[in-house]
N, C-alpha and C positions, 0 to 999 in steps of 0.2 A: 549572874553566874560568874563566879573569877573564869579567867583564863589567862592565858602563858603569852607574853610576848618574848621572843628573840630579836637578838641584834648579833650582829661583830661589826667593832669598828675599826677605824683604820689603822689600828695598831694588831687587830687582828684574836682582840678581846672577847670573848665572847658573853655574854649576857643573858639571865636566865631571869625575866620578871614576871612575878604572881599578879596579875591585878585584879581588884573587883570595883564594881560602880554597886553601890546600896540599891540605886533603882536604875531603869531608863534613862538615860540621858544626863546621869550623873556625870561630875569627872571620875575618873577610875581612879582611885587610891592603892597603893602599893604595897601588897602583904608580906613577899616577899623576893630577896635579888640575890643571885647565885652567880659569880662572875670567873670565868676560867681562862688563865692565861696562855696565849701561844703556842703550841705545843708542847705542852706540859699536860700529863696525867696525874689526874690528883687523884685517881685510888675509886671515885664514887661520881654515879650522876647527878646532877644538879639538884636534880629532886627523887631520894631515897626512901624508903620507909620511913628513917630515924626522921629526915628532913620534912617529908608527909606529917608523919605523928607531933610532932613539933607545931606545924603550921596550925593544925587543927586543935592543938591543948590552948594557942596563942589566939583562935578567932572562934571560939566553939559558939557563936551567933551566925556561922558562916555555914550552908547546905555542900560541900564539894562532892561534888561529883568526877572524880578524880577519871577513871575510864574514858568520859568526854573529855575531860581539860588534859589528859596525856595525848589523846588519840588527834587533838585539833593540834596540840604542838608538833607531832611529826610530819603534817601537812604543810605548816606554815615552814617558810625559806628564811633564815638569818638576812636580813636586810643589814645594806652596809648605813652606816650614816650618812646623813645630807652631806651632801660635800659643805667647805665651808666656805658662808657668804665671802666673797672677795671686801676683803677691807679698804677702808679711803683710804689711801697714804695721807697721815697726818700734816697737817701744814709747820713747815718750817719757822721756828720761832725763836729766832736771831734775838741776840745776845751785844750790844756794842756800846758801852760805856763811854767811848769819845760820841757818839753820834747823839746820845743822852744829853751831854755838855755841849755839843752844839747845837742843839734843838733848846733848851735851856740858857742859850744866848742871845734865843731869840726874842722880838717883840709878843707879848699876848695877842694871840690871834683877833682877843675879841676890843679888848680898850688900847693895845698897842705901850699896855705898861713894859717894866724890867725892874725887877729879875723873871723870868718865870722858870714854872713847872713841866717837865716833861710830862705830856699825859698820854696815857697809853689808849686809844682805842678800842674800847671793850666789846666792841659790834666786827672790828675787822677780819677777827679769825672767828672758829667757833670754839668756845666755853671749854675751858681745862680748869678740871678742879686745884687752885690754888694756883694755875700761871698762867702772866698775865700773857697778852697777847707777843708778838713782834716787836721789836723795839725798833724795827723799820715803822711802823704805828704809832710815830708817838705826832706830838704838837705843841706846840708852844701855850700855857694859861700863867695868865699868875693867878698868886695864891688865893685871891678872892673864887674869882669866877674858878678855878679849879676845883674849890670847895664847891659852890655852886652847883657844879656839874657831878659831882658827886653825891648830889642830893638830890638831883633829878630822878626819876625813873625813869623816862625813857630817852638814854644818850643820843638815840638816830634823831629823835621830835626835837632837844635841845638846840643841836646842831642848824638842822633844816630851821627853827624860829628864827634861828641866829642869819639865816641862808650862806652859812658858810658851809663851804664842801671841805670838809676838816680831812678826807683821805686824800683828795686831791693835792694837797699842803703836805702832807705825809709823804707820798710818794714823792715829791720834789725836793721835799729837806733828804731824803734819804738818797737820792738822784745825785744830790750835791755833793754828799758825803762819800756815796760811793757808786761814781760816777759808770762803771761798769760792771756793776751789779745789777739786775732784772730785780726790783719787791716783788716780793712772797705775793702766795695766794692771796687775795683780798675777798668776802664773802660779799658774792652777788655785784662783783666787778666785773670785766671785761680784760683781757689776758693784756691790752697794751696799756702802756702807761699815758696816764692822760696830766698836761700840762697845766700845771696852777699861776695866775699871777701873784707873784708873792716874793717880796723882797727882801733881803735879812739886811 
């Protein structure tokens, strides 16, 4: 059988939805939504004769029983909407072009060549569609193993085969650079920064 849900949300909207489930335990599917703003009269209620006659030329597979389905909306209380979830503050994702150049002067972490690649960390923050993580995250590769590492699938397995602690080295080259700066968030670290042996 359709019935009426209400809402007003926090703008103070108010919401006027038709719904029906085909059967039992269907999800309900929406016939139809009458939506009225703030203290404004718009002339007509949400659902009118014209509005009725209408719904009914648009679902005539549908039985309404219009008597119940007005009579259960004046029962029911506009419910406000869920408050909303409180969001993560996103992590800070630092921008430092000279820090790129010195991480980039440094030996490859892994054969201890030069020139290398700054590389960014793609496990250290979480996943932004098209950017990359902190460039406090980056590490010294040259351009082999860089490649390499970019062909792996999983960069945390890479790293750990290698048993380098590659954010440990991160936070130190960035420690260096700016020496009174705290790094950013790191995912599934520990709030203090932890000291790398490692020498440029």
């Amino acid at each position: 059988m359709p019935f009426l849900r209400l809402t007003r949300d926090r703008r103070g909207f108010e919401n006027t939805f038709l719904m029906h489930a085909d059967r039992p335990g269907d999800r309900p599917r929406l016939l139809y939504w009458y939506r009225t703003a703030p203290g404004i009269v718009l002339g007509r209620p949400a659902l009118d004769e014209d509005a009725i006659r209408t719904i009914e030329e648009q679902h005539p597979e549908i039985d309404f029983d219009w008597p119940a389905i007005l009579a259960l909306s004046e029962v029911m209380t506009p419910e406000d909407e869920a408050a909303p979830k409180p969001q993560k503050q996103e992590p800070k994702r630092r921008r430092d072009k000279s820090h790129l150049r010195f991480v980039a002067s440094q030996p490859c972490l892994v054969c201890g060549r030069q020139p290398s690649d700054p590389h960014h960390l793609r496990f250290a923050q979480p996943r932004a569609l098209g950017v990359k993580v902190s460039d406090e995250f980056t590490v010294p590769l040259c351009r082999g193993h860089h490649r390499q590492l970019h062909q792996a699938g999983n960069e945390m397995a890479w790293w750990d085969k290698l048993k380098i602690d590659a954010l440990r080295v991160a936070r130190q080259l960035w420690e260096q650079t700016h020496p009174n700066k705290a790094a950013g968030d790191i995912v599934g670290q520990p709030g203090s920064a932890a000291k790398a042996e490692f020498t440029s």
